[in-house]
C-alpha positions as CSV (number, residue, x, y, z in Angstrom):
1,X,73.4,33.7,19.4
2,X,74.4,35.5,16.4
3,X,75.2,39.5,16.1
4,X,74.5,42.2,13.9
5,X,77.7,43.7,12.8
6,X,75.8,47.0,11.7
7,X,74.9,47.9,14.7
8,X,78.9,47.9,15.4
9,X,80.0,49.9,12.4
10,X,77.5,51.0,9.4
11,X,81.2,49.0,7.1
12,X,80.2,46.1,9.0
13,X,78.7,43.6,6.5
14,X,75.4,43.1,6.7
15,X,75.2,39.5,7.7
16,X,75.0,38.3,10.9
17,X,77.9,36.7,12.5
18,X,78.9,34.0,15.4
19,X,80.7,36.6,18.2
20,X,83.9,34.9,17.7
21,X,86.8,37.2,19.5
22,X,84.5,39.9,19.5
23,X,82.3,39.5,22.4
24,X,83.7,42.4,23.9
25,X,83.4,44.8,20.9
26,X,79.6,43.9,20.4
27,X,78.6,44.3,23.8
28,X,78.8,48.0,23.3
29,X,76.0,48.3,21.8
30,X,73.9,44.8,21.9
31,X,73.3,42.4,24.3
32,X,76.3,38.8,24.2
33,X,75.8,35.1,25.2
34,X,77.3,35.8,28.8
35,X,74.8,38.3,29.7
36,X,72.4,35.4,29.9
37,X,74.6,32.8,31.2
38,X,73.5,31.3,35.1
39,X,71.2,33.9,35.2
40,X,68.2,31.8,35.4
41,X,66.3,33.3,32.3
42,X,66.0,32.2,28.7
43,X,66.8,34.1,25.7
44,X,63.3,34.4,24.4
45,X,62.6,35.0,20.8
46,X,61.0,38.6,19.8
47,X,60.1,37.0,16.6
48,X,59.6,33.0,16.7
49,X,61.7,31.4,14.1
50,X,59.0,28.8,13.5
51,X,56.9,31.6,11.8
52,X,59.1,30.9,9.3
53,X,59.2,28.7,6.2
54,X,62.6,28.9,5.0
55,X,66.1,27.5,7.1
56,X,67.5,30.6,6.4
57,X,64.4,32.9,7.9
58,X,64.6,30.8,10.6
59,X,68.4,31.1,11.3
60,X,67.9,34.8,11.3
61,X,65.8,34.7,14.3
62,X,68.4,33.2,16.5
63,X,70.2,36.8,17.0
64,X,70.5,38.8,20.6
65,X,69.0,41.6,19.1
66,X,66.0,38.8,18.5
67,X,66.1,38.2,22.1
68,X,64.7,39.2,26.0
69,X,65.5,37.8,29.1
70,X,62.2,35.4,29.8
71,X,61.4,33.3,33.1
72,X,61.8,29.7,30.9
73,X,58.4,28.5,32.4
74,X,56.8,31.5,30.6
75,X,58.6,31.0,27.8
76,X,58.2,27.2,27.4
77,X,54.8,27.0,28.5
78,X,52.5,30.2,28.5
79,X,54.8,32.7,25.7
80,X,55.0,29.5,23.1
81,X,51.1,28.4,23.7
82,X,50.1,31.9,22.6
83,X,52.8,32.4,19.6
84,X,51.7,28.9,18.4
85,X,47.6,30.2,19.1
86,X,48.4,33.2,17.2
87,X,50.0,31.1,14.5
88,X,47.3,28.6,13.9
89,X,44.8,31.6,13.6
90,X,46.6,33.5,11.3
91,X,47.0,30.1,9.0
92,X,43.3,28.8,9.5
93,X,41.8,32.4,8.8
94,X,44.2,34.5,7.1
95,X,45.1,32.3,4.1
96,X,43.4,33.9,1.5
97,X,44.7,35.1,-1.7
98,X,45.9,38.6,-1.2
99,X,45.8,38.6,2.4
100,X,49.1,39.7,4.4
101,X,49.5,38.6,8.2
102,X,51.3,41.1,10.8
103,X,52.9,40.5,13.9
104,X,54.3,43.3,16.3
105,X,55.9,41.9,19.9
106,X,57.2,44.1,22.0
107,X,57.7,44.0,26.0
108,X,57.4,46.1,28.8
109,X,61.1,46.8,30.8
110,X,61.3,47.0,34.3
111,X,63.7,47.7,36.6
112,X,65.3,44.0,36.8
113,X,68.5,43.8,34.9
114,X,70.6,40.6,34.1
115,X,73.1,39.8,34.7
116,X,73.4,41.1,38.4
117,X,75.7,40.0,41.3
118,X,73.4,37.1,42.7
119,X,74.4,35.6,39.4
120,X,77.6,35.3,40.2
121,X,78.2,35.2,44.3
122,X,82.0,33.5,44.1
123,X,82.8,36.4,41.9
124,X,85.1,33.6,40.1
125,X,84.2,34.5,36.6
126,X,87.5,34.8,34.1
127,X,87.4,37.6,32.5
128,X,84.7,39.9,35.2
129,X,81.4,40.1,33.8
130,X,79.9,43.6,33.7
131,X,76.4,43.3,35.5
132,X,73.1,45.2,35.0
133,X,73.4,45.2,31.2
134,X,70.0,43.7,29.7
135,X,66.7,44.7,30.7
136,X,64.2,41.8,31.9
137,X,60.6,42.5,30.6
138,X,57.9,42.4,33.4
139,X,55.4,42.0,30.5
140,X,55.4,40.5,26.9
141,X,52.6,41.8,24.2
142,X,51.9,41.0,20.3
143,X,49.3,43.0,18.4
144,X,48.3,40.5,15.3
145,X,46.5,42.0,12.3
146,X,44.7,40.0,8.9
147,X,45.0,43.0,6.6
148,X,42.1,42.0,4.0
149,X,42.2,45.0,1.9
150,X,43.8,43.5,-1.4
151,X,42.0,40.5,-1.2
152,X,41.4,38.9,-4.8
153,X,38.2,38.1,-4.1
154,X,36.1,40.8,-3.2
155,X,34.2,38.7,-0.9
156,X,37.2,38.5,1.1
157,X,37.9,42.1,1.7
158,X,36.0,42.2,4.8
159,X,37.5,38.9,6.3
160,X,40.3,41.4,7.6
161,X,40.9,40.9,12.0
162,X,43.4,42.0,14.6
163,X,44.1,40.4,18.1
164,X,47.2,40.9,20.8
165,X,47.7,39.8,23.9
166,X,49.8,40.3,27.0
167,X,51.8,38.1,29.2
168,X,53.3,38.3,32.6
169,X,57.3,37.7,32.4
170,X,56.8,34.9,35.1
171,X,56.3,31.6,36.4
172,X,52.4,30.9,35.8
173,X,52.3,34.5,34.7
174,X,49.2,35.9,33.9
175,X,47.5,36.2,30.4
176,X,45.2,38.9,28.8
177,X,43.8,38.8,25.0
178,X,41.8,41.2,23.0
179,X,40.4,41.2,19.4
């Protein structure tokens, strides 16, 4: 994944940027590609890059400040059924002239942390990885709103909805929605 130099030094440029020889300096502060490694867990996108339109929008999902630790089943099946739901709702009903679509994900951290020693039992890893670094959700959650109020068309002023819904970080995890 790619990592924002900012949050390393406010000099930094602003683009994101392939680790490279830094691994270690930006695991200071943000999350690195080995963190996730054998751990069993995807690096689930916060924001889906195909939300997007353009390559580079897309592209500038794919960072580890863009990412949690997420069981892949949930991810893959449940977490992506609901982002693409969400998605085909927002463009079947919120496409409107003047209408602007809003997506807020968050999770809910739990004690779990990745990567831990199970991860790496033959302790054989060249250089040591530090353990217990990145939180593992026990819950994901978006809120979605259709803010209506600067509609055009004054019909469609009061076409404005919201919706969320929460997700278990597991295997056949459990799903709750809400408009």
């Amino acid at each position: 994944g790619f990592f924002e130099q900012l949050l390393d030094s406010e000099t930094e440029s602003h683009n994101m940027t392939l680790p490279g020889k830094r691994s270690e300096q930006f695991k200071i502060k943000q999350a690195i590609d080995e963190d996730y490694r054998d751990t069993g867990f995807d690096k689930g996108h916060l924001n889906p890059n195909f939300y997007h339109c353009s390559s580079f929008a897309r592209s500038a999902t794919f960072t580890l400040t863009n990412a949690v630790p997420q069981d892949p089943c949930f991810n893959r099946l449940v977490w992506f059924a609901l982002e693409n739901e969400a998605k085909n709702i927002m463009d079947s009903l919120c496409s409107f002239n003047g209408a602007k679509r809003f997506f807020i994900t968050g999770t809910v951290p739990s004690e779990n942390r990745i990567p831990n020693r199970e991860h790496d039992f033959e302790s054989d890893r060249k250089p040591k990885r530090d353990f217990e670094r990145v939180s593992v959700p026990s819950h994901m959650w978006t809120a979605a709103c259709c803010d209506s109020s600067e509609a055009l068309d004054p019909d469609d002023r009061k076409r404005g909805f919201s919706f969320g819904y929460l997700g278990e970080n597991k295997a056949g995890g459990s799903v709750t929605a809400s408009s």
